[in-house]
VOTORKE-908361 format. One record per atom (N, C-alpha, C): residue in one letter; atom name; x, y, z. Coordinates in nm, 3 decimals. Example, Ala and Ser with C-alpha at 12.3 -4.5 7.8 and 13.67 -1.06 7.14 Angstrom:
- residuo	atomo	east	north	up
- a	N	1.319	-0.569	0.780
- a	CA	1.230	-0.450	0.780
- a	C	1.320	-0.330	0.780
- s	N	1.285	-0.225	0.708
- s	CA	1.367	-0.106	0.714
- s	C	1.290	0.003	0.787
// end
This chain:
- residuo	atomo	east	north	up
- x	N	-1.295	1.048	-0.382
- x	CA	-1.280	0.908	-0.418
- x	C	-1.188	0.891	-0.539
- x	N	-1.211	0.960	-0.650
- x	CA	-1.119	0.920	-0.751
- x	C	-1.015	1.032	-0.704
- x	N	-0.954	1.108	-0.619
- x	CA	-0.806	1.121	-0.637
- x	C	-0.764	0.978	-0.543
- x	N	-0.830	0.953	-0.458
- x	CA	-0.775	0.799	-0.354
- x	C	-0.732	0.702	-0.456
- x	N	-0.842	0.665	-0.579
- x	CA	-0.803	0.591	-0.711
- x	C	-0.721	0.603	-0.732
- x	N	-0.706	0.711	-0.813
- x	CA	-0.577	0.770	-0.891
- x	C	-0.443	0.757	-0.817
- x	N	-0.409	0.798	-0.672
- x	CA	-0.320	0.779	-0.595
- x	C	-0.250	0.634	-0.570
- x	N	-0.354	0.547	-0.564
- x	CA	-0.379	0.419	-0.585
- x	C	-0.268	0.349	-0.699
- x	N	-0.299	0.419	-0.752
- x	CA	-0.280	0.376	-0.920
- x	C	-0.157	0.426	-0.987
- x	N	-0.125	0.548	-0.941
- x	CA	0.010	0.586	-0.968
- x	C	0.164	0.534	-0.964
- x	N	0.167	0.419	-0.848
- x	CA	0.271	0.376	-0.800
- x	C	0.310	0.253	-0.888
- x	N	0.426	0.239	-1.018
- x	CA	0.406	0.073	-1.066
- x	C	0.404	-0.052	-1.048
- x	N	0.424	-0.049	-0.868
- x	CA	0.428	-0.153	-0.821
- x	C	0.322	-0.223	-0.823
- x	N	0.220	-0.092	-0.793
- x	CA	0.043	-0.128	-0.706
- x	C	-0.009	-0.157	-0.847
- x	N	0.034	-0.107	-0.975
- x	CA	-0.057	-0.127	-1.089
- x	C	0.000	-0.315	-1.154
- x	N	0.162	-0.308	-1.162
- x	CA	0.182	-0.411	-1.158
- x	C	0.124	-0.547	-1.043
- x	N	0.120	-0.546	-0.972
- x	CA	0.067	-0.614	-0.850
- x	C	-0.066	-0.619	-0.861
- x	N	-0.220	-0.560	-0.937
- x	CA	-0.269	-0.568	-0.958
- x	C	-0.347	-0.641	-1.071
- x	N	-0.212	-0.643	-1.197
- x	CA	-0.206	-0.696	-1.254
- x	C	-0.229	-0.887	-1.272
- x	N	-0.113	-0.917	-1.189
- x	CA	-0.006	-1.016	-1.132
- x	C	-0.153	-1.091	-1.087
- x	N	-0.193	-1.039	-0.974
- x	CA	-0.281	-1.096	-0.883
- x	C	-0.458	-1.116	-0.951
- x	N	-0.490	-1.025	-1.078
- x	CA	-0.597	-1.113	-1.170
- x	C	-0.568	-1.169	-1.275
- x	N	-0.458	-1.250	-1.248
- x	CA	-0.390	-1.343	-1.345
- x	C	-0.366	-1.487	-1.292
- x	N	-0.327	-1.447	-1.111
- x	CA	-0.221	-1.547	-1.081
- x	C	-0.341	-1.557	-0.891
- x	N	-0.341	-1.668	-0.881
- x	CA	-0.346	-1.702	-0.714
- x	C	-0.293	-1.604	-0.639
- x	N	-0.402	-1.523	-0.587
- x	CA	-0.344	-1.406	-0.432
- x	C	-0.323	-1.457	-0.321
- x	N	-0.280	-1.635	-0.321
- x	CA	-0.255	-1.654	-0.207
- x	C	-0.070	-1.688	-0.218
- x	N	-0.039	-1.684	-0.337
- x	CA	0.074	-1.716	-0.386
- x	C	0.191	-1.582	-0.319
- x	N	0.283	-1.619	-0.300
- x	CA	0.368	-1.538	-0.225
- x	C	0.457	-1.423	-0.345
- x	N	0.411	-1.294	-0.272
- x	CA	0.426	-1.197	-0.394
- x	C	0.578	-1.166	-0.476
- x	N	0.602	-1.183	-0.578
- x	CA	0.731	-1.187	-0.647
- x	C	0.705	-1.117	-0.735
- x	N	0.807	-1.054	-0.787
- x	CA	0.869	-0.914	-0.859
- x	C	0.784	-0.954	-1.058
- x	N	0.773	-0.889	-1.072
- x	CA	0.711	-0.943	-1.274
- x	C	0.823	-0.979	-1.350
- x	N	0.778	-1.081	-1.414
- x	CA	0.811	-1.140	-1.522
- x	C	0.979	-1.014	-1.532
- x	N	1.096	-1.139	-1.548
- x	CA	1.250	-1.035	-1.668
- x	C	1.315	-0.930	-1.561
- x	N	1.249	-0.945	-1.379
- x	CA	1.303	-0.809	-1.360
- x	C	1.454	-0.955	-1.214
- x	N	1.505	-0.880	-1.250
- x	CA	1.614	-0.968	-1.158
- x	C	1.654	-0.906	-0.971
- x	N	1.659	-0.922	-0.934
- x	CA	1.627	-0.875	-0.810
- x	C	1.692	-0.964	-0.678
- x	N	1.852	-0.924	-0.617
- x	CA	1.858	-1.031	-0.495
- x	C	1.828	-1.051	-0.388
- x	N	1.845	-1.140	-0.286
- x	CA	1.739	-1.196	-0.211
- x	C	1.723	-1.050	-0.135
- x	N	1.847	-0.977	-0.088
- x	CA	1.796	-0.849	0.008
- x	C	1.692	-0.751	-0.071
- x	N	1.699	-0.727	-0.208
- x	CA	1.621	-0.647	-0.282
- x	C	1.461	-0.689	-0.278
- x	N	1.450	-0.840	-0.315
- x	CA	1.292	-0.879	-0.290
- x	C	1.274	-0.901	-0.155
- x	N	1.310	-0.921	-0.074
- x	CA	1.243	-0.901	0.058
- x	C	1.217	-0.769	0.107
- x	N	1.301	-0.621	0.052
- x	CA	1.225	-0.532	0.098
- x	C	1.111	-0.506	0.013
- x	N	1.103	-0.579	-0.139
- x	CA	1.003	-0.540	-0.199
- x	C	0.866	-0.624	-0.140
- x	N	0.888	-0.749	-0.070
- x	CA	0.762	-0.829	-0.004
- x	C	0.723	-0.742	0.077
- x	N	0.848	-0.662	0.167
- x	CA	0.789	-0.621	0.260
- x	C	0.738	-0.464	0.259
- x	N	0.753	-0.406	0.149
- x	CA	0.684	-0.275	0.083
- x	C	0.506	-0.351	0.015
- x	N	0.512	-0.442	-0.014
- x	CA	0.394	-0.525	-0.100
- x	C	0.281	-0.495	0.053
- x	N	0.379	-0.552	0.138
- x	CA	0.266	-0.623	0.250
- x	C	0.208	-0.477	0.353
- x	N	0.299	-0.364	0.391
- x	CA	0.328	-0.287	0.434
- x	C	0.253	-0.121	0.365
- x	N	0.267	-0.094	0.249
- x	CA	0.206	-0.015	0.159
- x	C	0.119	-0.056	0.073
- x	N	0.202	-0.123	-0.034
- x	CA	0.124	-0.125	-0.157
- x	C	-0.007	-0.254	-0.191
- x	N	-0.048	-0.275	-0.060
- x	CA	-0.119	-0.351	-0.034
- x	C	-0.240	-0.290	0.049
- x	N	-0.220	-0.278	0.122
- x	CA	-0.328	-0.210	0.196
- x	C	-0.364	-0.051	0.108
- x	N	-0.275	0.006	0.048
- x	CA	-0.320	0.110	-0.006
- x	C	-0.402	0.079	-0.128
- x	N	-0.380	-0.046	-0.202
- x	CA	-0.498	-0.104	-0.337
- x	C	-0.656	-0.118	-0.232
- x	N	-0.596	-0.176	-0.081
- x	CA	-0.750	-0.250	-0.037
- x	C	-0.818	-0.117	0.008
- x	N	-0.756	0.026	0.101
- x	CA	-0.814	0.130	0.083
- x	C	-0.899	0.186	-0.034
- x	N	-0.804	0.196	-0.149
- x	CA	-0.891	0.236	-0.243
- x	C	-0.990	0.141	-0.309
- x	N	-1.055	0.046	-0.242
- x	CA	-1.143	-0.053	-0.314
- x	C	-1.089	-0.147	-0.425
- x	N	-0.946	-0.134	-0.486
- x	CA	-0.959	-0.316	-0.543
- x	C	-0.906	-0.388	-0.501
- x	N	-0.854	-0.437	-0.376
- x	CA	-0.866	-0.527	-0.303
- x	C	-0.944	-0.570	-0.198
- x	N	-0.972	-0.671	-0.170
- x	CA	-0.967	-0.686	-0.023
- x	C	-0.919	-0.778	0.041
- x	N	-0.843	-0.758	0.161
- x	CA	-0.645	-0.821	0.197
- x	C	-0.695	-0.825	0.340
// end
């Protein structure tokens, strides 16, 4: 269980995004943190890494549930 955590947790997207989301509405459509600049082809593969990995891999390891 805690290497699944830890694995979890390693990636800065999933820690940022974790962040983001006990701050902000998880129904709100996921965008990059605060200062980072990013064009439209860059954040759409990042929505679609959010929705695809780093999403379901937070709800695997127990802090989500998506």
């Amino acid at each position: 269980m805690l290497d699944e955590v830890m694995a979890a947790l390693v990636d800065e997207h999933r820690r940022e995004l974790l962040i983001t989301l006990s701050k902000h509405n998880p129904q709100a459509a996921v965008q990059p943190s605060e200062g980072v600049q990013l064009g439209d082809e860059q954040l759409e593969v990042l929505q679609v890494e959010m929705c695809h990995n780093h999403l379901p891999r937070l709800e695997d390891a127990g802090f989500i549930e998506w």
